[in-house]
C-alpha positions in Angstrom: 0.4 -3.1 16.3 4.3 -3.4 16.4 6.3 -4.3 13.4 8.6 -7.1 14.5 11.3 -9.6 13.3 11.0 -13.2 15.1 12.5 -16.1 14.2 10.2 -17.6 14.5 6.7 -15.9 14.2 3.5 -17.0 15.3 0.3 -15.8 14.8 -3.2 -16.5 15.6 -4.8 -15.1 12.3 -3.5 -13.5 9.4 -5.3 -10.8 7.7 -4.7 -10.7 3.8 -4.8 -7.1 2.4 -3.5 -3.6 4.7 -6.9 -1.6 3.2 -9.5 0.1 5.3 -11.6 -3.3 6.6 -8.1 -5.7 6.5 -7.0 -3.0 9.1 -9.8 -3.1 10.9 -10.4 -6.4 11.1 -6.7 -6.7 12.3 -7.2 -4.4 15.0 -10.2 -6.1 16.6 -8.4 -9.3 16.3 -5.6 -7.6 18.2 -7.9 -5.7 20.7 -9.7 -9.3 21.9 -5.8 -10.7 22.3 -4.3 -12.0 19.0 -0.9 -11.9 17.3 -2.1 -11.0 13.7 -0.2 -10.8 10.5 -1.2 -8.5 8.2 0.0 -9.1 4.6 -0.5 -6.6 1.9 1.1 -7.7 -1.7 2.3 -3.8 -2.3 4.2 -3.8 1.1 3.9 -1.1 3.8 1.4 1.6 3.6 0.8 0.5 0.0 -2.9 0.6 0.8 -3.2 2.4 3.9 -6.4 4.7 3.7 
């Protein structure tokens, strides 16, 4: 999943937390076709497994 700046983002979900399931769950998302957000409060690999 690419790290992007948009003017204007869109996104069909947005996963709150980066851990091991808000990853996850972003990848499936991602897999089945969706733009997903994933927002972690500590920033990038702040709570990356």
């Amino acid at each position: 999943m690419p790290l992007f700046n948009s003017p204007e983002p869109s996104f069909d979900a947005v996963v709150i937390g980066a851990g091991a399931l808000g990853l996850c769950a972003a990848a499936e998302l991602n897999r089945r076709g969706r733009r997903v957000a994933v927002i972690d409060p500590g920033g990038v690999n702040a709570s990356a497994v």
